[in-house]
N, C-alpha and C positions, 0 to 999 in steps of 0.2 A: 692416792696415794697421792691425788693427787696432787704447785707444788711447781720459777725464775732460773738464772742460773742459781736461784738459793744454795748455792754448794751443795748442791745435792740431799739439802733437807727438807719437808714438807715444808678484836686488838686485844686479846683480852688471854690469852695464855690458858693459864688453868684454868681458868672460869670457862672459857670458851669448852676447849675439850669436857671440862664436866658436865655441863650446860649439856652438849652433844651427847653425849653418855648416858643420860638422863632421859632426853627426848626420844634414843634408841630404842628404849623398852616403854615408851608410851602406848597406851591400846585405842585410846582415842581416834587414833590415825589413821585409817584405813587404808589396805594396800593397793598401792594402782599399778593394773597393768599395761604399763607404759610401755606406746610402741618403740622403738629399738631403732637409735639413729644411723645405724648403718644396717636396716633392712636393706634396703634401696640397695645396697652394693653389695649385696650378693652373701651378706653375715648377718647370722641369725641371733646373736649377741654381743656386747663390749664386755670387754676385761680389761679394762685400764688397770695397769700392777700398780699395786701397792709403791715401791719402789720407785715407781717412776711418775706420779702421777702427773704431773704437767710439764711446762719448759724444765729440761735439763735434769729434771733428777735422777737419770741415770750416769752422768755425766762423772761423777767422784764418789772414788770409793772409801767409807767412812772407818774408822777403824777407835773405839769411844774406849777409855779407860774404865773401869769399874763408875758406873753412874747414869744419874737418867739426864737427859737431853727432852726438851720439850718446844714447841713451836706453834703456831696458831697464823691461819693468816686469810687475808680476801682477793677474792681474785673473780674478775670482771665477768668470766665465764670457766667453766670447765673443760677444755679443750686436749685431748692425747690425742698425739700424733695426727693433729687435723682432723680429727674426730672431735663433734661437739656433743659431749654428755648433762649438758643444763640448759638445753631449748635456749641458749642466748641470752641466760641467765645469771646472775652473780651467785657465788659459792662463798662459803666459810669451810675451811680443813684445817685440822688439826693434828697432830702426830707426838708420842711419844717413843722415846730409844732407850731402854735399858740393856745396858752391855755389862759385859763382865770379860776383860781382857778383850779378846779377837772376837765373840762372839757375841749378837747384839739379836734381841725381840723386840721388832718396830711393828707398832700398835696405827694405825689409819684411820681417817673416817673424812667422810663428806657430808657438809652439811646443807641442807638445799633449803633455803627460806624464802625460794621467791614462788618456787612450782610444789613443793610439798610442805616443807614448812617444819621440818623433819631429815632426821639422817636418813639417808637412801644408799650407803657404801660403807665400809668396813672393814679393811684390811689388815690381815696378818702374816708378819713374814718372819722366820729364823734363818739371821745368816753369821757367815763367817767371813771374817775381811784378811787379810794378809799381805805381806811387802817386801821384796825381795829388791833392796837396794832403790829405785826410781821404778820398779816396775812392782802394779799392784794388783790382786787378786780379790775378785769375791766371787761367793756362789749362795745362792740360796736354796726356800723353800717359801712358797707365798699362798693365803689364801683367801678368796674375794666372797663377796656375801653382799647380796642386793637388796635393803629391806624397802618396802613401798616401791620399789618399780616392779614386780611380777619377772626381772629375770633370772635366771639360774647363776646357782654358786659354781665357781671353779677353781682348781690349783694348776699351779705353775712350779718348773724347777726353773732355776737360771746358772749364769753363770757370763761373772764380766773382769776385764781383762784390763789395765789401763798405765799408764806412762807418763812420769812426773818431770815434764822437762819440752822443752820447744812449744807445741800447740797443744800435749798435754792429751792426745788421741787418748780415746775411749772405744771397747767395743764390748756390746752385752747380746748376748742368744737368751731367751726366754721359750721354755717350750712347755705350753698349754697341756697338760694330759688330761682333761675331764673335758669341761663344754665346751671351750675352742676349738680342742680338737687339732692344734698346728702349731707354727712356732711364729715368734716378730722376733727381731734383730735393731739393732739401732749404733750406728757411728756417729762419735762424736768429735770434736777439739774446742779447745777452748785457751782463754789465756788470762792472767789478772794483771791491771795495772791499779798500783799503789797512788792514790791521789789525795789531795787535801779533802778533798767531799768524800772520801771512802774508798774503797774497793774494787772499780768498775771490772766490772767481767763479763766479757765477749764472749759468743756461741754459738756453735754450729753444731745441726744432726742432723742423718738422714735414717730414715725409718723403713724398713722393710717389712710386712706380714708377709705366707707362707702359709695358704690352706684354712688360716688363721679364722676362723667361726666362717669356714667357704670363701675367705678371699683372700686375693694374691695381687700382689702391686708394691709399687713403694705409696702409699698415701699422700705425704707433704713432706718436704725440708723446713727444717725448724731453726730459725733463727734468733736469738736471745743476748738481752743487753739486761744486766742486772746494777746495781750500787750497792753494796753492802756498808752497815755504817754501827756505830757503836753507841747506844744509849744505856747509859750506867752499864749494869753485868750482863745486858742484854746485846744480841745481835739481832740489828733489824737493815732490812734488803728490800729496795724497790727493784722491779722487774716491769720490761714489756717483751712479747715474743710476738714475731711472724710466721705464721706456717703457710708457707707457701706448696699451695696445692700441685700435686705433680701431674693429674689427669693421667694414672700408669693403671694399667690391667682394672681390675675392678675399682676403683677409686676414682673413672674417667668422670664422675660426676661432683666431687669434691670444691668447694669455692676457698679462696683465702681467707686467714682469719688472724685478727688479730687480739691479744690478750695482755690486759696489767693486770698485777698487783703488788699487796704488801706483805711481810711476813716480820717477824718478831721470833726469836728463837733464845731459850737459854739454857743453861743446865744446873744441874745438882748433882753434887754439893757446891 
């Protein structure tokens, strides 16, 4: 899912996502079963949501008139919530949003070119977004699918909460019912200042699991600096994030990690 402070959306656009799409259903490829970066702490799987999948994208909640939204982008490594899911590896993600009034199907994928060479993630979510004045509402449904790494598929419901105004706090509960097995939480605030270079947008989250694939802690505080900028009909956003490791409950073995990239986003019509 995963994905700057890119306002909360996941070089090549549609080619990329096609390109992906393509290699998904390749047979060439043979499955690996890839050990699981958070053995070691006490979790027997990752479920990076869909939604959220890297700095900030749980941070704003989207709300898309009738149309699709599309985005493509690179990024240094694959890193949720201080979890590294690409052995230290550069990533290509791609996302599309087809909504229709309040209701949006946001489509995912990960693409790994350095260790598979190949999509290894896949996410699907149906949500509803809604706004009650400065204060805004979404809840979903999300479903994760791992091909060439050997781990197990799982769903999630969520549900996040969030405030258009001062540092613009966010709060999201995600609870795992299949192979997690528990729930993650995450707090955020953020703020945008208008500048001649674009957009810059400040970040802050802190991350909680909860049982979550057997462990409990808060993992890292996540820090994120983004610039969003305008090329022709397109929105494009540089990003760096810090996850600063918290050494809390299961997690005491976590190191800091830091993460750039670039994204490109547009819509249709």
């Amino acid at each position: 899912m995963r994905c700057i402070y890119r306002s909360g959306i996941s070089l090549c656009g549609i080619l990329t996502f096609s390109i992906s799409c393509l290699v998904l259903f390749e047979t060439g490829v043979a499955n690996a079963d890839e050990s699981l970066p958070i053995e070691e702490h006490g979790i027997s799987a990752p479920n990076p949501s869909a939604y959220q999948p890297s700095p900030g994208r749980e941070l704003k909640s989207r709300n898309y008139p009738l149309g699709v939204l599309m985005d493509a982008a690179w990024f240094s490594r694959y890193i949720w919530h201080g979890l590294d899911f690409s052995n230290q590896k550069p990533v290509l993600q791609s996302e599309v949003i087809i909504s229709f009034t309040k209701v949006s199907a946001v489509f995912w994928l990960n693409y790994d070119f350095q260790t598979y060479n190949t999509v290894n993630e896949y996410d699907m979510t149906l949500q509803y977004t809604d706004k009650l004045g400065p204060v805004g509402i979404s809840f979903g449904y999300s479903s994760f699918t791992y091909p060439h790494r050997g781990w197990p598929e799982s769903k999630e419901v969520w549900i996040q909460g969030s405030y258009n105004g001062g540092l613009n706090p966010v709060l999201n509960i995600h609870d795992d019912f299949e192979s997690g097995n528990g729930w993650y939480s995450s707090l955020g605030i953020s703020h945008e200042f208008d500048l001649p270079i674009g957009t810059l947008a400040p970040s802050a989250l802190l991350h909680y699991h909860a049982h979550y694939y057997g462990g409990t802690g808060s993992p890292a505080a996540e820090f994120d600096l983004a610039d969003a900028f305008s090329i022709g009909k397109a929105t494009s956003s540089a990003t760096i994030s810090y996850y600063r490791a918290l050494k809390d409950g299961d997690f005491s073995d976590l190191e800091d990690q830091i993460v750039y990239g670039f994204k490109v986003a547009w819509s249709l019509p």
